[in-house]
TIRO-2110 file (N, C-alpha, C; in Angstrom, 1 decimal):
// TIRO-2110
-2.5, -5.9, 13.5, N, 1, A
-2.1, -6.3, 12.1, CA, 1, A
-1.3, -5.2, 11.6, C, 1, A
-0.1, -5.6, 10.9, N, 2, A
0.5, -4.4, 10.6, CA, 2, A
0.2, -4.9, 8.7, C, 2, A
0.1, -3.2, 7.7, N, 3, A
-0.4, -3.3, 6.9, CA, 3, A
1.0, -2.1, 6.0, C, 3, A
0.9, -2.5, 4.6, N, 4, A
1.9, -1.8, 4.4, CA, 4, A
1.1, -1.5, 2.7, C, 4, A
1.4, -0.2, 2.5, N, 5, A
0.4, 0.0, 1.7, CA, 5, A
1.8, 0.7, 0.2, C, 5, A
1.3, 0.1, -1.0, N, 6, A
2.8, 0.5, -1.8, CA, 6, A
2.6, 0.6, -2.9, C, 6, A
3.5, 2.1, -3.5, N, 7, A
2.5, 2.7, -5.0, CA, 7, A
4.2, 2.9, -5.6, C, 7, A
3.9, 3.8, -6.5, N, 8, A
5.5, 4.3, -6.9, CA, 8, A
6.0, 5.2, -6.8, C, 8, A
5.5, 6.4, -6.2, N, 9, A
6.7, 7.1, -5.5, CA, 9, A
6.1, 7.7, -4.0, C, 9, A
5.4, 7.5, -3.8, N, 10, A
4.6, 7.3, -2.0, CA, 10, A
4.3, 8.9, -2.0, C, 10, A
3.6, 9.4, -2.5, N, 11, A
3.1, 10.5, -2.5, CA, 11, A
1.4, 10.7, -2.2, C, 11, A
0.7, 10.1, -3.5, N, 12, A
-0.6, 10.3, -3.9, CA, 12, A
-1.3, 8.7, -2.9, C, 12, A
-1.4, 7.7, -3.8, N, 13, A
-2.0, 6.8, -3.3, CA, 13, A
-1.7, 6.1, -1.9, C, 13, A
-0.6, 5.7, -2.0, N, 14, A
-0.4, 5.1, -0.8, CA, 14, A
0.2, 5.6, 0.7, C, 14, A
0.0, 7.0, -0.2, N, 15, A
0.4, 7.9, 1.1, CA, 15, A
-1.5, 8.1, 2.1, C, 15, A
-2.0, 8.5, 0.7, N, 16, A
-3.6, 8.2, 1.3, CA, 16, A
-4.2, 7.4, 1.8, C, 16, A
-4.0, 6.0, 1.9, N, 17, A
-4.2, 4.8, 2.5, CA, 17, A
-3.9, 4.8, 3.4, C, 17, A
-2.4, 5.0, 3.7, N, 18, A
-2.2, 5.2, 5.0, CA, 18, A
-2.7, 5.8, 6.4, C, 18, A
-2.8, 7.3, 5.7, N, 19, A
-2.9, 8.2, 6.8, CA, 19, A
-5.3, 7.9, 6.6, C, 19, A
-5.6, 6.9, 5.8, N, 20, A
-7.0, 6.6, 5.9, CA, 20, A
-6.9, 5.7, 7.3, C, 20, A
-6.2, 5.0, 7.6, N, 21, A
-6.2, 3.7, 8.4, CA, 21, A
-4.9, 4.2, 9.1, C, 21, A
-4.3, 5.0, 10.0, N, 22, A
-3.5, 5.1, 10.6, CA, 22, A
-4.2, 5.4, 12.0, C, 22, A
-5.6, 5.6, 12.3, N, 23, A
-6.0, 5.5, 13.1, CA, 23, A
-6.8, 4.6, 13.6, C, 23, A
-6.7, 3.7, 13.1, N, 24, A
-7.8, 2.7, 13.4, CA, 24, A
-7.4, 1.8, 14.1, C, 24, A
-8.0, 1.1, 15.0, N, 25, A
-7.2, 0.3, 16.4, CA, 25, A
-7.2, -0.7, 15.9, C, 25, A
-6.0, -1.5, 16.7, N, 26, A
-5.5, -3.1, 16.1, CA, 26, A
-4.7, -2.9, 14.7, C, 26, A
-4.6, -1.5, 14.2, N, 27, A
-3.9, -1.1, 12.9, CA, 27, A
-2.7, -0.6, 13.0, C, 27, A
-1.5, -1.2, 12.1, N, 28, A
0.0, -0.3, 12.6, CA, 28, A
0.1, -0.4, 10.8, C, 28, A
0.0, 0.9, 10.6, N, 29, A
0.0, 1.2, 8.7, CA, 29, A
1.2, 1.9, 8.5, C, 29, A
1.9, 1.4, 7.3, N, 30, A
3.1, 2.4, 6.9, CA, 30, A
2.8, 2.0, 5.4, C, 30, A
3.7, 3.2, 4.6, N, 31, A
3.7, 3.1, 3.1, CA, 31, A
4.8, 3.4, 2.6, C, 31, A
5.0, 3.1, 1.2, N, 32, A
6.6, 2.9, 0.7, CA, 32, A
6.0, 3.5, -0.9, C, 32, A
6.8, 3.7, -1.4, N, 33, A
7.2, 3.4, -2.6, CA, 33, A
8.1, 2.7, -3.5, C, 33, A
8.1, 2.3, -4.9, N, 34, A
9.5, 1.4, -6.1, CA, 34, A
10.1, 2.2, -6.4, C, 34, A
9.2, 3.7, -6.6, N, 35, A
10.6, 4.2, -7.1, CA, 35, A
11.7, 5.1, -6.7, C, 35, A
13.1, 4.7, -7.0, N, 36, A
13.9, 5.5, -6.3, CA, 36, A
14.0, 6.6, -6.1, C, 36, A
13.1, 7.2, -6.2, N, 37, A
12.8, 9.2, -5.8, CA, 37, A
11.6, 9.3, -5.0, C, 37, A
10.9, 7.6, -4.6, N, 38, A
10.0, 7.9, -3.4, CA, 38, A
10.3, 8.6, -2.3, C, 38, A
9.4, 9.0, -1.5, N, 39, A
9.5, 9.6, -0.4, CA, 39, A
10.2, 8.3, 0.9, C, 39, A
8.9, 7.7, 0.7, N, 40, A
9.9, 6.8, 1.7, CA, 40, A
10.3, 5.3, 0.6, C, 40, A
10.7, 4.8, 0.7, N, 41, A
11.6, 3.3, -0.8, CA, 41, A
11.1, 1.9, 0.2, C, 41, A
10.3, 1.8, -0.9, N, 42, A
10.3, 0.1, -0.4, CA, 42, A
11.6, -0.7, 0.3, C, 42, A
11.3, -1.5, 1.2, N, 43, A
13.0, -1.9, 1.2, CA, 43, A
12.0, -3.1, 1.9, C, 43, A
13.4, -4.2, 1.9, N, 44, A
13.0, -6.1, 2.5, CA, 44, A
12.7, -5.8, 4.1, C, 44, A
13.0, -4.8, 5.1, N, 45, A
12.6, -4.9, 6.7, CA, 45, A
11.2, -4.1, 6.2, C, 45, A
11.0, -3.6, 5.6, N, 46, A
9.3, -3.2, 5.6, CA, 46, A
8.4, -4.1, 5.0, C, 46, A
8.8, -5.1, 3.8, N, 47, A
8.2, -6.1, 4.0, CA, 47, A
8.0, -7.1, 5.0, C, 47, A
8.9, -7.5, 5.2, N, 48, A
9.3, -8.4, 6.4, CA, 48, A
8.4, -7.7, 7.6, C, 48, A
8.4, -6.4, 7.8, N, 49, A
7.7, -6.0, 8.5, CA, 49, A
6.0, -6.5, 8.5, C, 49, A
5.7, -6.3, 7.6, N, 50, A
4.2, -6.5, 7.3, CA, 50, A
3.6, -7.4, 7.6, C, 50, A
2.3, -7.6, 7.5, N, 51, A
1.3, -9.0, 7.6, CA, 51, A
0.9, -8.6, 6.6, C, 51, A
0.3, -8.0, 5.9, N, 52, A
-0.3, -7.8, 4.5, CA, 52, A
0.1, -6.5, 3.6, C, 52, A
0.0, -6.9, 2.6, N, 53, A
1.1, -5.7, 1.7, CA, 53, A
0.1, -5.5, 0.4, C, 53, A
-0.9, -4.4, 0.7, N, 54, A
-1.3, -3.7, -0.3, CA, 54, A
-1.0, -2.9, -1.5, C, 54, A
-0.5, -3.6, -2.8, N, 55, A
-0.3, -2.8, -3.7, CA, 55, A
-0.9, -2.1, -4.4, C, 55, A
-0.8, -0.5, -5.5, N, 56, A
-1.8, -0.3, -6.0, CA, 56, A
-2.0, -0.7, -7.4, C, 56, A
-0.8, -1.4, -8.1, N, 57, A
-0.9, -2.0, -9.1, CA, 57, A
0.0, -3.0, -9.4, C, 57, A
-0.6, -3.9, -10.8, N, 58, A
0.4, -5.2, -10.5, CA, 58, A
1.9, -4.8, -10.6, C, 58, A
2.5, -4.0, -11.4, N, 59, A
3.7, -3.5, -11.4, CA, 59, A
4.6, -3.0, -10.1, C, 59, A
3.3, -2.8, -8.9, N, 60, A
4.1, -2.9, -7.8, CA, 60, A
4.1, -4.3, -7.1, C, 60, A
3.3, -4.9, -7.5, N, 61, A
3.3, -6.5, -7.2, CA, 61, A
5.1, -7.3, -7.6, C, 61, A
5.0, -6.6, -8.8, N, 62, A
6.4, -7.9, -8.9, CA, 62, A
7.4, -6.3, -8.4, C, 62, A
7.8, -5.5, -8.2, N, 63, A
8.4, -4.8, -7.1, CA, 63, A
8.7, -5.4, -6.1, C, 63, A
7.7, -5.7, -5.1, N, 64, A
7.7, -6.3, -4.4, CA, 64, A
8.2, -7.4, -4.0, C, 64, A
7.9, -8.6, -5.0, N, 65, A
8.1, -9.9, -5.0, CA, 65, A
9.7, -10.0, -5.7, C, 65, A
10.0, -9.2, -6.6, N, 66, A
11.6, -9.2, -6.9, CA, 66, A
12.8, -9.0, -5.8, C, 66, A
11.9, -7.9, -4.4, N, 67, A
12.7, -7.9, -3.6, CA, 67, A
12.8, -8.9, -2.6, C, 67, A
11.6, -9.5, -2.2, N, 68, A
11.0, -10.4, -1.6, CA, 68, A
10.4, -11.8, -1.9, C, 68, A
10.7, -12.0, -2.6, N, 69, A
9.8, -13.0, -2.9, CA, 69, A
8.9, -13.8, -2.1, C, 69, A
9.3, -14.1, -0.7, N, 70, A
8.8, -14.7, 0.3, CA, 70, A
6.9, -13.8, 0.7, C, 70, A
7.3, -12.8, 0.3, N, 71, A
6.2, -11.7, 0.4, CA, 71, A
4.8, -12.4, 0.1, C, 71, A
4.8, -12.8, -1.1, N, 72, A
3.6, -13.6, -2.2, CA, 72, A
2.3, -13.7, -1.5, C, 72, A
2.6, -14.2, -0.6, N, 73, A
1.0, -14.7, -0.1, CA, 73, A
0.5, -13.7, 1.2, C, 73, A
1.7, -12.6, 0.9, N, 74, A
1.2, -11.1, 1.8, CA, 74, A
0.4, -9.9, 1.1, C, 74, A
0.4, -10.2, -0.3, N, 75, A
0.4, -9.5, -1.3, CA, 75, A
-1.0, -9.1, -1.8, C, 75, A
-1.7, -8.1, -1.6, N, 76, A
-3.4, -7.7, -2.2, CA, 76, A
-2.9, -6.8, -3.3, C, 76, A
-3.6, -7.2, -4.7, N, 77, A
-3.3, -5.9, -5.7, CA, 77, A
-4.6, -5.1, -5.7, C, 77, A
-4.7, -4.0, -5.3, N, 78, A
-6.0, -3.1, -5.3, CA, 78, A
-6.7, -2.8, -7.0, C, 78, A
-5.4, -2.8, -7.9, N, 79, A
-5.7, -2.1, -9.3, CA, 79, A
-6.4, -0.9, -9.0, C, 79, A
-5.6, 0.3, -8.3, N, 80, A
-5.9, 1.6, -9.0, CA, 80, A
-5.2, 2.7, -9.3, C, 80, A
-5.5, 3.0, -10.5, N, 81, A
-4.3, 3.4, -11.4, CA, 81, A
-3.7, 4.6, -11.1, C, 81, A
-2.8, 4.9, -11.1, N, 82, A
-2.0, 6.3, -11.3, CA, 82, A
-2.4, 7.8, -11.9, C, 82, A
-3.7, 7.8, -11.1, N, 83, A
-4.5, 8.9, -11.9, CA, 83, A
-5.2, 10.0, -10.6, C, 83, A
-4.7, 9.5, -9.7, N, 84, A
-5.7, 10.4, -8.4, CA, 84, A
-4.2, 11.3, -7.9, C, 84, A
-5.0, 12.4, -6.6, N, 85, A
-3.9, 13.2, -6.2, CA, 85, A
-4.0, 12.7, -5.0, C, 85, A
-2.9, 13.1, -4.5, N, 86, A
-3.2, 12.6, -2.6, CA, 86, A
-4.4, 13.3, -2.4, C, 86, A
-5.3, 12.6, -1.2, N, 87, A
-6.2, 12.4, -0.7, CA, 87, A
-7.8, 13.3, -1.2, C, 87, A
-7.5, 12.7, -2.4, N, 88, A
-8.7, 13.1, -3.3, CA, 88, A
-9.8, 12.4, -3.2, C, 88, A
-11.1, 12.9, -2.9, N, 89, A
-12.3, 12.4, -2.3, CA, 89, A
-12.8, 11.0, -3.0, C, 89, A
-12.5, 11.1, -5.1, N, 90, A
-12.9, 9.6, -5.3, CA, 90, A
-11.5, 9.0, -4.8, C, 90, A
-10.8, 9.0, -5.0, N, 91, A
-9.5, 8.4, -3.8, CA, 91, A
-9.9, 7.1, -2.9, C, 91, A
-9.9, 8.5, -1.8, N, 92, A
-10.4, 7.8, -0.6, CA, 92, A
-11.8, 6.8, -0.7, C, 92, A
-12.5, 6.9, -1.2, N, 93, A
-13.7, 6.3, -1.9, CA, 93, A
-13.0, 4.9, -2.3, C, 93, A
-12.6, 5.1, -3.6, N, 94, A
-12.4, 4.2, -3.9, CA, 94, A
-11.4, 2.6, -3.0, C, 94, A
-10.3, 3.9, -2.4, N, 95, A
-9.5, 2.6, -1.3, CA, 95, A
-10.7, 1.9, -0.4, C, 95, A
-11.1, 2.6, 0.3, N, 96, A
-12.4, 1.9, 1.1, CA, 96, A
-13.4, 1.1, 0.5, C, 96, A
-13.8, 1.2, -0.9, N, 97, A
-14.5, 0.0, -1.2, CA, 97, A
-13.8, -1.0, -1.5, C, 97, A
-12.3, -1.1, -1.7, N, 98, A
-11.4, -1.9, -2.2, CA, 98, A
-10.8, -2.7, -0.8, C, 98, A
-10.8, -1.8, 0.0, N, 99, A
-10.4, -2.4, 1.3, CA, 99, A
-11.3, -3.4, 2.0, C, 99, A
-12.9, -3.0, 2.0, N, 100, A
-13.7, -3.0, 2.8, CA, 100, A
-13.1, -4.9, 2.7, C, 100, A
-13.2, -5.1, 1.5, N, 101, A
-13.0, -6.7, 1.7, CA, 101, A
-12.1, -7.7, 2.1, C, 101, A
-11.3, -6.8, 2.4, N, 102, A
-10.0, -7.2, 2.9, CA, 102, A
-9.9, -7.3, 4.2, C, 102, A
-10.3, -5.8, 5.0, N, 103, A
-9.9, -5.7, 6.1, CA, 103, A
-11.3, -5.4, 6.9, C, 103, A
-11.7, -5.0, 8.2, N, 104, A
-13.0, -4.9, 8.7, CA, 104, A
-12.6, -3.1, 9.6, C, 104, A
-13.3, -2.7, 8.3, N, 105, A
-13.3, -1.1, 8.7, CA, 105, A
-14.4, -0.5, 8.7, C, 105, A
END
């Protein structure tokens, strides 16, 4: 399953997600960000790329779907806010209980 994990400028959150699940077998994880000074920029072949597209808030939801709209039914919104640093312990915490129901980790 490829998984695409997407915040606003791919630094803190979804950069964490990634490298949480970038080992895990049957997993091919990458992360983006909306905004144009992300590290790496959302674009339509990384959706298109995806099977499921985890965002961290709804604001990256319609991000996403403005670029894609086809996306919609690829789309999980985690809701968590723009308050952690990369890979800060409640962080990681928190994506894992948010994942756990999504994916089988």
């Amino acid at each position: 399953m490829r998984i695409l994990f997407v915040c606003t400028g791919n630094v803190d959150r979804s950069k964490t997600a990634e490298e949480m699940l970038q080992n895990v077998e049957g997993l091919e994880v990458r992360s983006a960000g909306v905004s144009k000074a992300a590290t790496v920029r959302l674009s339509k072949e990384l959706t298109a790329w995806a099977d499921k597209i985890f965002v961290m808030e709804r604001k990256h939801q319609k991000a996403v779907l403005q670029l894609d709209p086809e996306a919609r039914r690829k789309i999980v919104c985690l809701n968590i806010p723009d308050r952690f640093y990369y890979d800060q312990p409640e962080l990681r915490r928190l994506l894992r209980d948010r994942l756990e129901q999504h994916l089988s980790l």
